[in-house]
C-alpha positions in Angstrom: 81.2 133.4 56.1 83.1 134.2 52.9 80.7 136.5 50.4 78.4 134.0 48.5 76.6 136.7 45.9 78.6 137.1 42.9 79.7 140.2 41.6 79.9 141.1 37.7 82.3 143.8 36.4 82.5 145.4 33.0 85.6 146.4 31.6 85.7 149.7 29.5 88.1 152.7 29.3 88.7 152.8 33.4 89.7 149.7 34.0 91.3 148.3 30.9 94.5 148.6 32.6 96.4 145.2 34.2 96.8 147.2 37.6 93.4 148.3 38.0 92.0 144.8 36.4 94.0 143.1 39.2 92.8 145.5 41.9 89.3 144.9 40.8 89.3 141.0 40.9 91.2 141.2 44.6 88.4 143.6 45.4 85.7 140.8 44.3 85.0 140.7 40.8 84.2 137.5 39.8 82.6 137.7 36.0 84.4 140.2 33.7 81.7 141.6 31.0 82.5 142.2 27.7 80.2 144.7 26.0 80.2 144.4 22.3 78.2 147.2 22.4 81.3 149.1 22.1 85.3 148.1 20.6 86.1 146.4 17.5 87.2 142.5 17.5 90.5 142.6 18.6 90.2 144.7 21.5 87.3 142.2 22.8 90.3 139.6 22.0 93.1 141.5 23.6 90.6 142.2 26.6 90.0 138.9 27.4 93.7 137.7 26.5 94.1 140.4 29.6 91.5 139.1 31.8 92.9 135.3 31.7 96.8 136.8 32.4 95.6 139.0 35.4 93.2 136.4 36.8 96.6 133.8 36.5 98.4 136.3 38.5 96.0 137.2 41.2 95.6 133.1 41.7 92.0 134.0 41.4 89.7 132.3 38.4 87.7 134.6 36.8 84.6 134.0 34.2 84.3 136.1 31.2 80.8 136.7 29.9 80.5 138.1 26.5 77.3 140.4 26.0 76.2 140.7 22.5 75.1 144.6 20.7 71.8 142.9 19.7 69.8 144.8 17.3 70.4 148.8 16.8 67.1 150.2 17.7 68.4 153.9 17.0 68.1 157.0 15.6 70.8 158.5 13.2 73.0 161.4 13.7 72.7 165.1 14.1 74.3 168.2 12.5 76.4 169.5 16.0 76.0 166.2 17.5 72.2 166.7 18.9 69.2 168.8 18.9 66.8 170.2 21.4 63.2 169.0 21.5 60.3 171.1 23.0 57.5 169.7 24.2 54.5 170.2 21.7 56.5 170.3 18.4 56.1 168.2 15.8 59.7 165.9 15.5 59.8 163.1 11.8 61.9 159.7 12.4 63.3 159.5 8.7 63.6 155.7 7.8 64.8 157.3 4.3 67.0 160.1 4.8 71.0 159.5 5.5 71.1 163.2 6.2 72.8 164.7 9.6 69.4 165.4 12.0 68.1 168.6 13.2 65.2 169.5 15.6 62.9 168.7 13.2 63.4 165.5 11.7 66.2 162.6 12.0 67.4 159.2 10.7 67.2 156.1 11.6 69.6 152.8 12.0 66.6 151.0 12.6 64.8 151.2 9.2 61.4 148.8 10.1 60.2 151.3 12.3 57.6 152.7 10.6 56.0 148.9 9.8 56.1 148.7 13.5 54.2 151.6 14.5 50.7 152.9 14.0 48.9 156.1 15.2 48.6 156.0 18.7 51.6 154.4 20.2 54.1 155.8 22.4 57.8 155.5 21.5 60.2 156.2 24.3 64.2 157.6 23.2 67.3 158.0 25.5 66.4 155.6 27.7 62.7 156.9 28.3 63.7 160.6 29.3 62.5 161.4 25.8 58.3 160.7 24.8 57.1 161.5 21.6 53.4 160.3 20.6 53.0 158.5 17.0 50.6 160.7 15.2 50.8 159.1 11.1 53.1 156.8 9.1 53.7 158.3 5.9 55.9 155.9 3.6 59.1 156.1 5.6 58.4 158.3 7.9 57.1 158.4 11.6 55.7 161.4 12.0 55.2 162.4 16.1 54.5 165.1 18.7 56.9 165.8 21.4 55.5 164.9 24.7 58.3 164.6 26.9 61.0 166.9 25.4 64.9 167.0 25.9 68.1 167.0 24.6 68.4 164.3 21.9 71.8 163.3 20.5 73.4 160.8 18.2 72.6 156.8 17.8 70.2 157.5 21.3 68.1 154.1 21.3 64.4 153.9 20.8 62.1 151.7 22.5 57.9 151.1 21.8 56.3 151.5 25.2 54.5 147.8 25.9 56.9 146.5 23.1 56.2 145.3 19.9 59.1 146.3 17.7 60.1 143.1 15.1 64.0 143.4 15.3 65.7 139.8 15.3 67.4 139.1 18.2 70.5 138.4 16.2 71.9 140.8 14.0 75.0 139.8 11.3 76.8 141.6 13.9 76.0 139.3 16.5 76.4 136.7 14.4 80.1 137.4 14.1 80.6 138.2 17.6 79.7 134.9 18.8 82.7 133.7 16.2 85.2 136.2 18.0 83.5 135.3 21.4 84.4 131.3 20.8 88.0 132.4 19.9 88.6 133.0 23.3 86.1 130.4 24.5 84.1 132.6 27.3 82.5 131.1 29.4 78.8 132.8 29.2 77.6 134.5 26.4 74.7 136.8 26.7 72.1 137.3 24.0 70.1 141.1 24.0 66.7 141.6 23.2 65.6 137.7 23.3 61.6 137.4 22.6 61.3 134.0 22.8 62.9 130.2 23.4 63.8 130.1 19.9 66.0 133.0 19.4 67.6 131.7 22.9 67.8 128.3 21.0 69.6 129.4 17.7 72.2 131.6 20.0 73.2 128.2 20.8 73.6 126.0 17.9 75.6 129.5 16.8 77.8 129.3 19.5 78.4 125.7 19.4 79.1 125.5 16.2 81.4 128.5 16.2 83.4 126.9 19.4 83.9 123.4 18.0 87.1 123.9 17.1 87.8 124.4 20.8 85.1 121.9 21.7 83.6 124.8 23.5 80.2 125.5 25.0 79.5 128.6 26.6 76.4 129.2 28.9 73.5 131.0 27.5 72.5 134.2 29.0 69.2 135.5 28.1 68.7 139.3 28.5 65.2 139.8 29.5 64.7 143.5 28.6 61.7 143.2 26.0 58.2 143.3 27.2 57.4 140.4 25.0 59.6 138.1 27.0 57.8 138.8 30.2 54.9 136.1 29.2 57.4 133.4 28.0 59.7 133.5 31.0 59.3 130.0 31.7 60.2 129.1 28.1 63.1 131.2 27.9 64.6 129.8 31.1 64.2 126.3 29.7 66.5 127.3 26.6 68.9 129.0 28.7 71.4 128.3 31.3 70.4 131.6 33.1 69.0 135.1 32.6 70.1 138.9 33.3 67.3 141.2 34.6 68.1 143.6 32.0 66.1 146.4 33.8 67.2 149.6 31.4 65.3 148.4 28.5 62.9 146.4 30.4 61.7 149.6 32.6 61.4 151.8 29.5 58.8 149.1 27.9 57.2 148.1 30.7 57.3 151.0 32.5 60.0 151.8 35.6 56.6 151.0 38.7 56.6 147.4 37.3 60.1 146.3 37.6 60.8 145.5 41.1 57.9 143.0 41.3 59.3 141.5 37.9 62.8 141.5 39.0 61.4 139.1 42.3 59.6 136.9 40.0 62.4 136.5 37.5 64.9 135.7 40.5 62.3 133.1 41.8 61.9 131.5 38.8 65.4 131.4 37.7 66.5 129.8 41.0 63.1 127.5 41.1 63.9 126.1 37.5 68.0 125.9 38.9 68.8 128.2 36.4 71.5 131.1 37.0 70.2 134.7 37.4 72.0 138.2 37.1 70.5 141.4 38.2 72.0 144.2 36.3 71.5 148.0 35.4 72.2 151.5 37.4 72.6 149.6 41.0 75.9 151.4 42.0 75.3 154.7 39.0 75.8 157.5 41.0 79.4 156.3 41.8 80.6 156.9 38.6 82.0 160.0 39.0 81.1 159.9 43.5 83.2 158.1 46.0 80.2 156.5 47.5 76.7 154.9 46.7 73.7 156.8 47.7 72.0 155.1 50.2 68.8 154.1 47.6 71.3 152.2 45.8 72.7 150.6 48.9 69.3 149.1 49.5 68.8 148.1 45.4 71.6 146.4 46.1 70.7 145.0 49.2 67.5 143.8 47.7 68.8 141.9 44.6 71.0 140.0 47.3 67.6 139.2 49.7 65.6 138.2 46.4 68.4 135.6 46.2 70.2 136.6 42.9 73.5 134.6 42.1 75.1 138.3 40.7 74.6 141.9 40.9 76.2 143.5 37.7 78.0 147.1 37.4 78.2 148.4 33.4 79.6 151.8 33.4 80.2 151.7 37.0 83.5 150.2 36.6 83.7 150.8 32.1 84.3 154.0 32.4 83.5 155.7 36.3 86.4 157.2 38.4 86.2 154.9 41.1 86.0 151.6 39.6 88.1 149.5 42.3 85.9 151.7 45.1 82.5 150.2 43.7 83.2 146.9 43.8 84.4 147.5 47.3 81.4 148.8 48.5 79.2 146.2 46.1 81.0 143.4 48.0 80.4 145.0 51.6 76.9 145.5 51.2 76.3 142.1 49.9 77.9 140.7 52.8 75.6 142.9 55.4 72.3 141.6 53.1 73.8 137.9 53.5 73.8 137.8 57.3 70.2 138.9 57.4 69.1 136.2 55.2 66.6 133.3 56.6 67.2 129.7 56.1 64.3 127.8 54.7 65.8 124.7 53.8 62.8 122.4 55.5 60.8 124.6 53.5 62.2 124.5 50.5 62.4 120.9 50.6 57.8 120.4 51.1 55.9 118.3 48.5 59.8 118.7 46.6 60.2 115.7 44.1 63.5 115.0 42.5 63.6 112.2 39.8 67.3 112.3 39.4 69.5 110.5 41.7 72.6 113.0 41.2 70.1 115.7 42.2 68.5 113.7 45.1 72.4 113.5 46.5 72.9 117.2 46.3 69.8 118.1 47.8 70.6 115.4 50.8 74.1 117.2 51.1 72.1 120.4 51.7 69.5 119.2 54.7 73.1 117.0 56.4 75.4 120.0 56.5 73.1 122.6 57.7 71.4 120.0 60.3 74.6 118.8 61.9 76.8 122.4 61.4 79.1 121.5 58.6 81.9 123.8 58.2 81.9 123.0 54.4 80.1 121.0 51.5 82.5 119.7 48.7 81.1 118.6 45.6 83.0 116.8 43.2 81.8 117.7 40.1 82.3 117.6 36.2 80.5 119.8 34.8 79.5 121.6 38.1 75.4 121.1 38.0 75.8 119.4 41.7 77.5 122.7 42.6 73.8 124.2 40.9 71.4 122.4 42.3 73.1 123.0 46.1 73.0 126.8 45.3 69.7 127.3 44.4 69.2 127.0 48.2 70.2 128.9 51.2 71.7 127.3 53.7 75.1 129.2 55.1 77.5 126.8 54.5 79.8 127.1 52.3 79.9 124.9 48.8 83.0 124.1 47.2 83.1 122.3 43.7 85.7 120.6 43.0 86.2 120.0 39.5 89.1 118.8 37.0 87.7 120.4 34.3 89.1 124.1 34.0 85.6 126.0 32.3 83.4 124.0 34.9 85.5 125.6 37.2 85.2 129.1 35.7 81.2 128.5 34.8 81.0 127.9 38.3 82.1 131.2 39.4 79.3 132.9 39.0 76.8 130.5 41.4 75.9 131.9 44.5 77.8 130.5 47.3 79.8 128.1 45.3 83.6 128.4 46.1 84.9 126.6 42.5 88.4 125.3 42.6 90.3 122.9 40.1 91.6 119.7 41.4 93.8 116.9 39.6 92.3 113.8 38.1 91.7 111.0 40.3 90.0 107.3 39.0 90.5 106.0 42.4 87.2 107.3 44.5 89.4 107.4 48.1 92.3 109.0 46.4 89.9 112.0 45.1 87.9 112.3 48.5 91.3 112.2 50.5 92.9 114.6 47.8 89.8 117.4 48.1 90.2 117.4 52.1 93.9 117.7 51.8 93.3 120.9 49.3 90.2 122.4 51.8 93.0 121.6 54.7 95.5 123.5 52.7 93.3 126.7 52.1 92.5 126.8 55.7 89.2 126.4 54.9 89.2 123.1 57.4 91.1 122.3 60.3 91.4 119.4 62.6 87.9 118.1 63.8 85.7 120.0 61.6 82.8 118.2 59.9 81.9 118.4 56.1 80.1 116.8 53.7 80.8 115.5 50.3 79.4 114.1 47.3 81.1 112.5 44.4 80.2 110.0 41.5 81.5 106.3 41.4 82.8 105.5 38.8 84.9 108.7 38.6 85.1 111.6 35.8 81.7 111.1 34.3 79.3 113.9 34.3 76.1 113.5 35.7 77.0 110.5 38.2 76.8 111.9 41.7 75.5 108.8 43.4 77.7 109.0 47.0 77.2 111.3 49.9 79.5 111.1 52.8 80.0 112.9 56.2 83.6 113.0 57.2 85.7 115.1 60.1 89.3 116.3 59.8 91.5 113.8 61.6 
């Protein structure tokens, strides 16, 4: 069985180069991940420009996934570069002051902070491993008592514990990163910091109106690292095409005991509501700069795959670790190993299940056929690829291919678990495209004489959303 969880790389510093980009996607990359966290415009452009002349080359389609800054929830700068805190002392966030920090007081790039705090609350810096304890708002500035000390250095993010800061999802900054994003049309874009549908909903109409000039539109990735977003999960999914478990932020405002039962649900419901899910953050960390995983990240890993994620993501893994080509390697073994454990529940799956659509009906028959009578493969011929969708939001260990004419169907579909997505010419005639997809399966290897598959199509051909036609065929 070929691996069917997807993998999610993000380019930085170590693997910028086109030999170590083209090692990477042989290894298993799937998604490259753009993080406009960091680099100006053009090197996002010239990155991507990369990614689509490397993937060419390794005869491997790729998805790129651009992953907006979202808000700068940050202190300022410090005088050396950072400061000491002891637990105990008394530390000011300056909403006013432009001046270089010290251990007593520093600036802020996010100046609302002190109409978002009150006596009483906890803010968390540096990814929690700093706690200071709000004690007054005077004017502009938070004034607060170390709880958890540490070193503290420059632009270091601040989070509320149990949430509760008012940034805007979108920034001006993302709002011109979605314009550089559509230049090079990627195929997801991810939006940080999310509270609701609606922000989901107006990264949209940004995106679309910013790719019309390509007649581009990109999947929506909602982040889910605000505590705020926990309640409206449902809603959030409903805007999107799929989420991230964004478990940095999300631990550090919900707190790090609460995750893995959140990171379950929000796999369950993503894959319920056949939307696509990512799980990201510190799975492979320690092998940036060791050889190999520990063996608790072997089983994060591990567990992400059992929950039935469609991706496991690596940020600075492969940005900017040693072994970049190495991760991915072991990412993709212990995938595999999780996979072959994995129960089928398809009957299951299927109880008190109504589908209204008949497109939908036809991929879910598709499903129950090929595992009852031991398909070797399903092919779905697809448009826009949502057959492919529906068919992975279910485990059944065969194989799905979508077979699309449409080249960013093909690269959305990359990142669905257990879809094999390849691009296949346009046929009107429904026998010609049903005798053209076996000959391509036949020509991979993927069939051979006598093996049974199943395959679902739309008639009339070419028009999205028409699967009405399931058939059962064996290699002559």
């Amino acid at each position: 069985m070929p691996r069917a969880t997807k993998i999610v790389a993000t380019l930085g510093p170590a693997s910028s180069s086109p030999e170590v980009l083209e090692r990477m996607m042989r290894a298993g990359v799937d998604v490259v991940r753009l993080n406009f966290s960091h680099g100006k415009a053009q090197d996002h452009i010239d990155r991507a420009a990369l990614v689509r002349e490397v993937a060419a080359r390794s005869g491997k389609e790729v998805a790129i996934m651009a992953d907006l800054q979202g808000p700068k929830i940050r202190v300022g700068k410090f005088d050396g570069g950072s400061t000491v805190l002891q637990p105990g002392q008394s530390f000011v966030l300056d909403a006013a002051t432009s001046a270089l920090g010290n251990h007593e007081r520093v600036g802020l790039d996010y100046k609302d902070l002190p109409r978002d705090v009150k006596p009483g609350d906890t803010l968390l810096l540096n990814d929690g491993l700093i706690k200071l304890a709000v004690e007054a708002v005077r004017g502009d500035e938070v004034v607060t008592t170390v709880v958890i000390g540490g070193e503290l250095s420059n632009n270091k993010g601040i989070n509320k514990a149990g949430g509760g800061l008012t940034a805007p999802a979108l920034t001006a900054k993302d709002m011109e990163d979605i314009r550089t994003a559509m230049s090079f049309q990627c195929e997801y874009l991810a939006v940080s910091f999310p509270k609701n549908a609606t922000d989901m909903e107006m990264a949209r109409q940004l995106a679309n109106v910013a790719g019309e000039p390509w007649r581009h539109k990109p999947a929506m990735i909602a982040k889910i690292e605000r505590s705020e977003a926990v309640p409206v999960l449902d809603q959030i999914l409903k805007a999107s095409d799929g989420i991230m478990v964004a478990r940095g932020d999300l631990a550090v405002e919900v707190g790090n005991a609460a995750v893995p039962a959140l990171q379950k649900r929000m796999i369950r419901m993503a894959r319920e509501m056949d939307k696509v899910v990512i799980t990201a953050t510190q799975m492979m960390e320690s092998m940036i700069v060791n050889p190999v995983p520990t063996r608790a990240e072997v089983s994060d890993v591990a567990n992400a795959v059992l929950d039935g994620t469609d991706a496991v993501m690596l940020s600075a893994e492969t940005a900017a670790g040693k072994y970049p080509v190495e991760t991915i390697v072991q990412m993709a073994a212990i995938a595999l190993e999780a996979e072959a454990a994995e129960d089928v529940t398809i009957e299951t799956d299927f109880t008190n299940k109504k589908f209204g659509r008949i497109d939908q009906s036809i991929a879910m028959g598709a499903l129950f056929t090929a595992h009852h009578l031991g398909c070797k493969a399903i092919l779905a011929l697809t448009e826009s690829g949502s057959t492919a969708l529906w068919m992975s939001r279910h485990n059944v260990k065969v194989p799905i291919f979508g077979l699309t004419t449409q080249l960013v169907s093909q690269r959305k579909m990359t990142l669905y678990r257990n879809v094999r997505p390849l691009l296949m010419p346009v046929h009107t005639d429904r026998d010609q495209a049903l005798a053209a997809a076996e000959k391509l399966l036949v020509e991979r290897g993927v069939l051979r004489p006598g093996d049974t598959y199943a395959i679902t199509c739309g008639e009339p051909m070419g028009y999205p959303g028409g699967t009405n036609m399931l058939k059962v065929c064996r290699v002559a």
